[in-house]
N, CA, C and O atoms as a printed pandas DataFrame, in Angstrom:
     atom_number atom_name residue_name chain_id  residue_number  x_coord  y_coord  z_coord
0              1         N          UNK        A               1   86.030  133.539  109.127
1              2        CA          UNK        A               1   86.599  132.212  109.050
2              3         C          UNK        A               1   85.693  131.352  108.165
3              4         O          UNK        A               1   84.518  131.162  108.478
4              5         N          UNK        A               2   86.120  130.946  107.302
5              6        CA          UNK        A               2   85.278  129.652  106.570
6              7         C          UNK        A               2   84.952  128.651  106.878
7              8         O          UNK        A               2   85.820  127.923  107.360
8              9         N          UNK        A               3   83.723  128.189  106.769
9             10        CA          UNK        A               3   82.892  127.112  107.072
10            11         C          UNK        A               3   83.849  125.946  106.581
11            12         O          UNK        A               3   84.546  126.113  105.580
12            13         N          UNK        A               4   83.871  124.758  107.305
13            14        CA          UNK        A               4   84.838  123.810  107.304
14            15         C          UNK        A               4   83.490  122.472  107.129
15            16         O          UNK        A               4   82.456  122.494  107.796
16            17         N          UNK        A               5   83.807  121.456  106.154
17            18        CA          UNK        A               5   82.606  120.837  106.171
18            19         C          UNK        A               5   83.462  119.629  106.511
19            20         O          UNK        A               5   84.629  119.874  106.206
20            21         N          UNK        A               6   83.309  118.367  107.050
21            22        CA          UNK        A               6   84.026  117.065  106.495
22            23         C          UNK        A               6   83.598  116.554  105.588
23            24         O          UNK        A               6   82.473  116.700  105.110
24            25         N          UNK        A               7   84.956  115.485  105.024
25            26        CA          UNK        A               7   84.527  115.116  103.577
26            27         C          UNK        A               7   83.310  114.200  103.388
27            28         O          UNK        A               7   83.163  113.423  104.331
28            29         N          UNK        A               8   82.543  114.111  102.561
29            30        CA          UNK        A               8   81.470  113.841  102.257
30            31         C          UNK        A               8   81.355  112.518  101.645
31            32         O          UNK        A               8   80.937  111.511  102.217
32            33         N          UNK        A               9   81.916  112.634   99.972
33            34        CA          UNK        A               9   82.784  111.786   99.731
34            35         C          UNK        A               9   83.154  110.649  100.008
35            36         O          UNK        A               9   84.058  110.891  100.807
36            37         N          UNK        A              10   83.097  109.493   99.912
37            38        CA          UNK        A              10   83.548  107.858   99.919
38            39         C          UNK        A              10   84.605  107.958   98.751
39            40         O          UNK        A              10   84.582  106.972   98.015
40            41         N          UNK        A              11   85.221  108.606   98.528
41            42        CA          UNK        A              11   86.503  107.798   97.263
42            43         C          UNK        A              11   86.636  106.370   97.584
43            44         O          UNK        A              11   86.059  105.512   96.917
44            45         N          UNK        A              12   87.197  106.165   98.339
45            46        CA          UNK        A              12   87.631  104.958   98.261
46            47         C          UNK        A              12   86.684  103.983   98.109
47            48         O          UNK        A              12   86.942  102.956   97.482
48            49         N          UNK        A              13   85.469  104.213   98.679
49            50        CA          UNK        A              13   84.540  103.266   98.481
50            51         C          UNK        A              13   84.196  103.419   97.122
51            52         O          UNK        A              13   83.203  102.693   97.066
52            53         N          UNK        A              14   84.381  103.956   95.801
53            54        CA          UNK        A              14   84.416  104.083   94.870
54            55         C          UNK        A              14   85.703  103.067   93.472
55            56         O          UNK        A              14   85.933  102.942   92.269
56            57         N          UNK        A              15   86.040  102.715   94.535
57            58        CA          UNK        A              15   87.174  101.581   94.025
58            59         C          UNK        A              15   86.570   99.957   94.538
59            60         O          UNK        A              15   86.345   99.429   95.627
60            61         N          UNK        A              16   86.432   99.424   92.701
61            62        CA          UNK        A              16   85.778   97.752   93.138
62            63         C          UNK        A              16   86.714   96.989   93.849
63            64         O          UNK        A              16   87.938   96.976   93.720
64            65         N          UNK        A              17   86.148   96.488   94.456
65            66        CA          UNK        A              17   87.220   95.479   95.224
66            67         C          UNK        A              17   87.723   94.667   94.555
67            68         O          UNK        A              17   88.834   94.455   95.042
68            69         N          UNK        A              18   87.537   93.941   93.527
69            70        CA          UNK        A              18   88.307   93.342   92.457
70            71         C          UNK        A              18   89.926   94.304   92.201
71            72         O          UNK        A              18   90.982   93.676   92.121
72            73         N          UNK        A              19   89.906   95.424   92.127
73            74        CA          UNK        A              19   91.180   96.476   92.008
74            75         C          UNK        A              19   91.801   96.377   93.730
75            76         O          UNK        A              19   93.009   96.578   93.857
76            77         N          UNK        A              20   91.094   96.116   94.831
77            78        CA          UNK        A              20   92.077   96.337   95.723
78            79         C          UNK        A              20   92.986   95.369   96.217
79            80         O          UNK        A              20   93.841   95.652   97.056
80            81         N          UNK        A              21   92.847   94.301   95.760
81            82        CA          UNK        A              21   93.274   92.889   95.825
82            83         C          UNK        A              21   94.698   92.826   95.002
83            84         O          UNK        A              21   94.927   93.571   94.049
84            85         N          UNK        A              22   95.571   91.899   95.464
85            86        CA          UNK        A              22   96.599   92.022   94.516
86            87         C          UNK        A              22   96.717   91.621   93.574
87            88         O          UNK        A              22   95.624   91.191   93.207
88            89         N          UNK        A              23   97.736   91.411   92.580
89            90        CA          UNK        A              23   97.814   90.880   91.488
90            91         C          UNK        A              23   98.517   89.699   91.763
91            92         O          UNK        A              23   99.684   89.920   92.085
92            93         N          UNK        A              24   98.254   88.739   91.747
93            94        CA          UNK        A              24   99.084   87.009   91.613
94            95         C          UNK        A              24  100.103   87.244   91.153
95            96         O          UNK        A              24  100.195   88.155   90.330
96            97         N          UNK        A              25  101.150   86.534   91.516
97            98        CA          UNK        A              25  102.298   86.258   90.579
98            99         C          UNK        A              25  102.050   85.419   89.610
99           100         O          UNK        A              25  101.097   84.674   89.839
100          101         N          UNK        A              26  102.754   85.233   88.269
101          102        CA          UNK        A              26  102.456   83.894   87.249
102          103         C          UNK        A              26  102.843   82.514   88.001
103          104         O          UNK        A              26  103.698   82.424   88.882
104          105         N          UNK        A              27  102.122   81.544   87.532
105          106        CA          UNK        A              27  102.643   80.625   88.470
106          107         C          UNK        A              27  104.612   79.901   87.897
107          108         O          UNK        A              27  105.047   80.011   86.751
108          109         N          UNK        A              28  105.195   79.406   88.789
109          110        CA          UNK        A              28  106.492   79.061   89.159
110          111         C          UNK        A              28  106.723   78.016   87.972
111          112         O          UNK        A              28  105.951   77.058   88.024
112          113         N          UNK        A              29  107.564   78.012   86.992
113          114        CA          UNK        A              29  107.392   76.719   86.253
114          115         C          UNK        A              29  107.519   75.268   86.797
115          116         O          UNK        A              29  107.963   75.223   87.944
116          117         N          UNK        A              30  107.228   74.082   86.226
117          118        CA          UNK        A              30  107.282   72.965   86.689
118          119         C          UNK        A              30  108.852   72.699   86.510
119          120         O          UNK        A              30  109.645   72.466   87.423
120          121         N          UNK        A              31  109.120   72.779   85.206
121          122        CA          UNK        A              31  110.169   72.310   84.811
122          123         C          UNK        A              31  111.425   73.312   84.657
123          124         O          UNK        A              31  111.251   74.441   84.197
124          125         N          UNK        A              32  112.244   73.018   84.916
125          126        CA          UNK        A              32  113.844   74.226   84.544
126          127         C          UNK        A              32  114.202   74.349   83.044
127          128         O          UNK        A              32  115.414   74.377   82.834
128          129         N          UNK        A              33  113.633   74.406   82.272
129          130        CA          UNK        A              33  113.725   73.960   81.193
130          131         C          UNK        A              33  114.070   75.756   80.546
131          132         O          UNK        A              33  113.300   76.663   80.860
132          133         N          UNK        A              34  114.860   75.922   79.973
133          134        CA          UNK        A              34  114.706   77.782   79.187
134          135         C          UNK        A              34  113.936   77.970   78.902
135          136         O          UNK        A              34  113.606   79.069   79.346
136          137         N          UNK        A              35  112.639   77.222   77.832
137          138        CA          UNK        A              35  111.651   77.639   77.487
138          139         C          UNK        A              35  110.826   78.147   78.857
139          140         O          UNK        A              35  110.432   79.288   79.095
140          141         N          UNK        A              36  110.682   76.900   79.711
141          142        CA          UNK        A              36  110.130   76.784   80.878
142          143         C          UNK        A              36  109.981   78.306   81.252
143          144         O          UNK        A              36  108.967   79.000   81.327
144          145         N          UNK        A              37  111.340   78.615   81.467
145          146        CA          UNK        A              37  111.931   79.450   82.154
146          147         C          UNK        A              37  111.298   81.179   81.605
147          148         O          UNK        A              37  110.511   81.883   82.239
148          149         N          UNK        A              38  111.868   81.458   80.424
149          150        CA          UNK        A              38  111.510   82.375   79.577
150          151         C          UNK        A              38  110.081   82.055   79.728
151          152         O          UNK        A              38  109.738   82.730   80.698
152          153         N          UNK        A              39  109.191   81.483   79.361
153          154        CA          UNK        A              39  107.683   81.778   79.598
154          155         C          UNK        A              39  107.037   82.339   81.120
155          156         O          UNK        A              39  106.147   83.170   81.300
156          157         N          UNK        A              40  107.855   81.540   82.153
157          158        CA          UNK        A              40  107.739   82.378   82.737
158          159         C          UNK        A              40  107.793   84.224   82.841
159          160         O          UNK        A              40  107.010   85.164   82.977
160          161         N          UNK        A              41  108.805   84.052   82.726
161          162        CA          UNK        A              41  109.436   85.634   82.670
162          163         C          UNK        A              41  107.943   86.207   82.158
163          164         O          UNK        A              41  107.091   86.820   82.801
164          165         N          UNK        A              42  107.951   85.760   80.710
165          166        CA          UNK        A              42  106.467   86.763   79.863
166          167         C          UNK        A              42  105.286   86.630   80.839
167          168         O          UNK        A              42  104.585   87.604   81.112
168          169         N          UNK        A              43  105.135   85.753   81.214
169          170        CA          UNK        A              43  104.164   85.374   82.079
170          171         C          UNK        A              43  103.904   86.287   83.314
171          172         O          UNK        A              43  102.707   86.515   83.492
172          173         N          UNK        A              44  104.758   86.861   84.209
173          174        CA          UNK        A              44  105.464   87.837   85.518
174          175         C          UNK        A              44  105.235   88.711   84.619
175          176         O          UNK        A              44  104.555   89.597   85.137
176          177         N          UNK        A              45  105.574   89.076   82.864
177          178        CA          UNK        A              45  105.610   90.608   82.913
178          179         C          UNK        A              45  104.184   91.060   82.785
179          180         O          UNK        A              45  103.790   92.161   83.170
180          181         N          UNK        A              46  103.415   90.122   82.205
181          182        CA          UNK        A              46  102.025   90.076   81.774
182          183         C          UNK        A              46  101.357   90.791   83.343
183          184         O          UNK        A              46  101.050   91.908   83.760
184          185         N          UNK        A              47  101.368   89.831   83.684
185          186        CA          UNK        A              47  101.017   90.322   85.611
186          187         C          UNK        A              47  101.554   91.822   86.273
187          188         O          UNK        A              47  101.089   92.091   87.381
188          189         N          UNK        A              48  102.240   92.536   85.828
189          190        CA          UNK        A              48  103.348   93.608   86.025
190          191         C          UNK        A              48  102.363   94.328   85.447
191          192         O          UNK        A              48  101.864   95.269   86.063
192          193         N          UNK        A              49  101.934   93.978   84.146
193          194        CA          UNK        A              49  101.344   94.976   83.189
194          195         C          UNK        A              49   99.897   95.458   83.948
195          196         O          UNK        A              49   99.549   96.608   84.217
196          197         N          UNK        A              50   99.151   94.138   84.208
197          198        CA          UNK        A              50   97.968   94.048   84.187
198          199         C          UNK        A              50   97.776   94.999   86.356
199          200         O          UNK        A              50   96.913   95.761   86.792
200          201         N          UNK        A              51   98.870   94.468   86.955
201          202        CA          UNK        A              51   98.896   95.678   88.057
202          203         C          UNK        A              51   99.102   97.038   88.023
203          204         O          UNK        A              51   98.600   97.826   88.824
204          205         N          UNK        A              52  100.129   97.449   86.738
205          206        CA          UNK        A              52  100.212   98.643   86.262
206          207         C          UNK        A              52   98.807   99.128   85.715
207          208         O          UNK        A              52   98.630  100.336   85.554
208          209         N          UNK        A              53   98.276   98.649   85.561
209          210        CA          UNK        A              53   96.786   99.485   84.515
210          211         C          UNK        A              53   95.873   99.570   85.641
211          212         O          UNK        A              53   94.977  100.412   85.702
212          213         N          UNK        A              54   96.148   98.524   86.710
213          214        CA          UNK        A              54   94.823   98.614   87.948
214          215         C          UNK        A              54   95.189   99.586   88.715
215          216         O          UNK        A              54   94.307  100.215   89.298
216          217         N          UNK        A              55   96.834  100.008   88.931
217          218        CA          UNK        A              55   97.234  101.091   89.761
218          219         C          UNK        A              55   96.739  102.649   89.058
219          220         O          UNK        A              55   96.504  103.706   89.644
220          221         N          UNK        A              56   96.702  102.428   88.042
221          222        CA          UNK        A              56   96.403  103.702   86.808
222          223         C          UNK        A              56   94.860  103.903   87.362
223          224         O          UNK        A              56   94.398  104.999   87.678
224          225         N          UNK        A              57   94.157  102.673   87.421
225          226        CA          UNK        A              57   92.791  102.739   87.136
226          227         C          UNK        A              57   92.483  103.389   88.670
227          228         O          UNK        A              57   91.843  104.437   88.583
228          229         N          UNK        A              58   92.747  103.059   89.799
229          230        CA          UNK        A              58   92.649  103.196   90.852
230          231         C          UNK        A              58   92.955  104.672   90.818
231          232         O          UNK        A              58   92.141  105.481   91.262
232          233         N          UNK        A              59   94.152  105.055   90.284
233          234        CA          UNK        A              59   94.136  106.879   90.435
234          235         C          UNK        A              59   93.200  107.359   89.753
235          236         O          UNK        A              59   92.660  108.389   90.155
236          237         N          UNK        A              60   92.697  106.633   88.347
237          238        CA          UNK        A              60   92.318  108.138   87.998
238          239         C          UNK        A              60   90.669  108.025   88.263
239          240         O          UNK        A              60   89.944  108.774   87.608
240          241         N          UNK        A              61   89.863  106.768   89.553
241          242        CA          UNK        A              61   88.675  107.019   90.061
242          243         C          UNK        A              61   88.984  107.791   91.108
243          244         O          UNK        A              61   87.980  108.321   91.583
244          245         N          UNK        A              62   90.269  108.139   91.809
245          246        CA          UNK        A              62   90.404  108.943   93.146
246          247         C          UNK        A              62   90.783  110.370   92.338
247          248         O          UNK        A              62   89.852  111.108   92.660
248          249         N          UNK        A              63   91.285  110.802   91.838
249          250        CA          UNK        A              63   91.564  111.838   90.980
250          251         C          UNK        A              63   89.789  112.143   90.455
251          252         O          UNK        A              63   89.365  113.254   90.775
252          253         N          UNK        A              64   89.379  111.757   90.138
253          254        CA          UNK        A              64   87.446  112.116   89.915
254          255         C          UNK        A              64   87.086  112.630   91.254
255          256         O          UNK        A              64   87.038  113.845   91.451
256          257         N          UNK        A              65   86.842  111.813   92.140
257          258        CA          UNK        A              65   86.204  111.657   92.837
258          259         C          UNK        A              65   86.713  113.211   93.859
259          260         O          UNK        A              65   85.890  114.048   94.229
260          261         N          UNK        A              66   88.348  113.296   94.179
261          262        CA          UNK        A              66   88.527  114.757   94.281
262          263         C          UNK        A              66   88.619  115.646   93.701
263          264         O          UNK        A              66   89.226  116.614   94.157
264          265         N          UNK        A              67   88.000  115.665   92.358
265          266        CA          UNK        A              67   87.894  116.786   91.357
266          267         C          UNK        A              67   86.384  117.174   92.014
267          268         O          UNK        A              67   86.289  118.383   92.220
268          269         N          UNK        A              68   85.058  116.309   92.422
269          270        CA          UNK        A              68   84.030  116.363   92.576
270          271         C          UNK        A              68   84.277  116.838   93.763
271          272         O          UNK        A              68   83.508  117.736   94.105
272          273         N          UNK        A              69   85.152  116.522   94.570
273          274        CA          UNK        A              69   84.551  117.212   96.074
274          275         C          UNK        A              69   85.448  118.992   95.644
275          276         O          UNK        A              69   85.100  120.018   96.228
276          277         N          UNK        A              70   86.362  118.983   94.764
277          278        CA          UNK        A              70   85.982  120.663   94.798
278          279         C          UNK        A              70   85.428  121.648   94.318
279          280         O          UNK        A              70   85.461  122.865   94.504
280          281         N          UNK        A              71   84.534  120.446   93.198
281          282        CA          UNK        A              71   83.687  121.120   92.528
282          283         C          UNK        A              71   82.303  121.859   93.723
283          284         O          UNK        A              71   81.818  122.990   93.752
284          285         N          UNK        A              72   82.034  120.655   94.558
285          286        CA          UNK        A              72   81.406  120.955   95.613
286          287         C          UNK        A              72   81.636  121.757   96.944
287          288         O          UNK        A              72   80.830  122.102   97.808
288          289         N          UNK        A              73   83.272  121.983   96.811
289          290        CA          UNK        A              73   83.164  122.981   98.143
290          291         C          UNK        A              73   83.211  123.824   97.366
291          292         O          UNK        A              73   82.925  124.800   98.060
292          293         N          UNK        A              74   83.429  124.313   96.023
293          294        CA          UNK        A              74   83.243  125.848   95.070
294          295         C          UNK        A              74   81.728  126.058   95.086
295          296         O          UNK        A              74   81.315  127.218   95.090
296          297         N          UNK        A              75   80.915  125.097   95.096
297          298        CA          UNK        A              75   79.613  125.381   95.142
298          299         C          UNK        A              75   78.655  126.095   96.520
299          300         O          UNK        A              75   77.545  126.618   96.623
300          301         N          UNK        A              76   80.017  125.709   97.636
301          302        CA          UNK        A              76   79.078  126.406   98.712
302          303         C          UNK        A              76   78.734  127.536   99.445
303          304         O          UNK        A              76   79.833  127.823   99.919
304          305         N          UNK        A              77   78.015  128.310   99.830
305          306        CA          UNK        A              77   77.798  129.247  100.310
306          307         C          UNK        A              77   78.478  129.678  101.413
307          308         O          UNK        A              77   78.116  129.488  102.574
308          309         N          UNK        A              78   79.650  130.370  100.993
309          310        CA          UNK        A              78   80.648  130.738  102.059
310          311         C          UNK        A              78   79.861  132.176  102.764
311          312         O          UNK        A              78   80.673  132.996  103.193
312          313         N          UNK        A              79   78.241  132.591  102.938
313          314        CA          UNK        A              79   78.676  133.682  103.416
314          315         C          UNK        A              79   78.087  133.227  104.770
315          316         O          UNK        A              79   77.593  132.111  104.931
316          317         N          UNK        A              80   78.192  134.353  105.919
317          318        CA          UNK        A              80   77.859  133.837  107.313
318          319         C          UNK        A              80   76.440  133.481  107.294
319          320         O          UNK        A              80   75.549  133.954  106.589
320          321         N          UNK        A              81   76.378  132.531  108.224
321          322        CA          UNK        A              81   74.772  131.678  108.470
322          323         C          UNK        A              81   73.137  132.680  108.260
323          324         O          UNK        A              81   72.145  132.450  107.569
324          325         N          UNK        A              82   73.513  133.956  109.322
325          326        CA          UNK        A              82   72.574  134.517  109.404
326          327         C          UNK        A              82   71.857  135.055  107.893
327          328         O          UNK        A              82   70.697  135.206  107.510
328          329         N          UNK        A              83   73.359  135.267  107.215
329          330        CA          UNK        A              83   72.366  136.367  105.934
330          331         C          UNK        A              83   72.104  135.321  104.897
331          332         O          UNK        A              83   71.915  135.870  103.811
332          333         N          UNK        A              84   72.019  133.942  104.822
333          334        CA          UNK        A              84   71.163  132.713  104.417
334          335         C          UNK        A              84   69.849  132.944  103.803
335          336         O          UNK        A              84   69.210  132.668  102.788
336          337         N          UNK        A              85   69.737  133.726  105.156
337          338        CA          UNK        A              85   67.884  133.627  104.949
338          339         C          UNK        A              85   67.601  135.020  104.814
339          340         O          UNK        A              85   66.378  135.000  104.676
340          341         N          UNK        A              86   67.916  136.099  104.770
341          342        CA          UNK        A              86   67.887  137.651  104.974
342          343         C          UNK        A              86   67.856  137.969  103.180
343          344         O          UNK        A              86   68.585  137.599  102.259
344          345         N          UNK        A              87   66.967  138.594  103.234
345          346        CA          UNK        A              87   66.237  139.349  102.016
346          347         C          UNK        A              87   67.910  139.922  101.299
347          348         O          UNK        A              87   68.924  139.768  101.980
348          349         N          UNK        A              88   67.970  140.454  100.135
349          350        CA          UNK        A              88   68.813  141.032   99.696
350          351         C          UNK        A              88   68.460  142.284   99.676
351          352         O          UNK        A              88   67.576  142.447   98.835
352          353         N          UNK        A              89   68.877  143.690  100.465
353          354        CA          UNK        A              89   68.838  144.629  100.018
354          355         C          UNK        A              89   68.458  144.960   98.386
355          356         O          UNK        A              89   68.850  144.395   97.365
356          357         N          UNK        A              90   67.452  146.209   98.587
357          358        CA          UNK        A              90   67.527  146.215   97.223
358          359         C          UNK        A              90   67.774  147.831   97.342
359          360         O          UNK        A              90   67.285  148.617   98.153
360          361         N          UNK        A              91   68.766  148.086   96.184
361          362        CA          UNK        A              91   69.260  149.674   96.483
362          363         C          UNK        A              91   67.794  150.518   95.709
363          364         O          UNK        A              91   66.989  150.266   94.813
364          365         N          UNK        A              92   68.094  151.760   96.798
365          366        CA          UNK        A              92   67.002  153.259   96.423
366          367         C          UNK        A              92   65.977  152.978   97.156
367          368         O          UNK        A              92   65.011  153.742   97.185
């Protein structure tokens, strides 16, 4: 049976808190005006954008961070405890 380790690992604590926070909406125009109006809009998509790139950014530090933990369970010594410390046969 293979050695079972828990994760080690903080991913998440690897994400600034500036990224876990939401993104604001643009603010509401004053006036009803079309321009008003339409700037808004650009304004909301701007904000859309700028949550889209933090959601991106957020995967691809958790996407690292579990690339590293299997780099590290490939690294470990799956054989049983005892032969750890036990000389290696040497043949003849």
């Amino acid at each position: 049976m293979p050695l079972t380790i828990p994760v080690a690992l903080d991913c998440s604590g690897r994400i600034p808190p500036n990224l876990k926070d939401p993104v604001p909406h643009a603010p509401f125009p004053a006036d009803n005006t079309v321009g008003e109006i339409a700037a808004f809009g650009d304004a909301e998509a701007g904000q859309l954008d700028t949550s889209n790139d933090e959601k991106g950014t957020v995967l691809w530090i958790v996407e690292r961070c579990e690339a590293e933990e299997r780099e590290a369970a490939k690294a470990l010594d799956n054989r049983p405890f005892w032969q750890r410390w036990a000389k290696p046969l040497k043949p003849g």
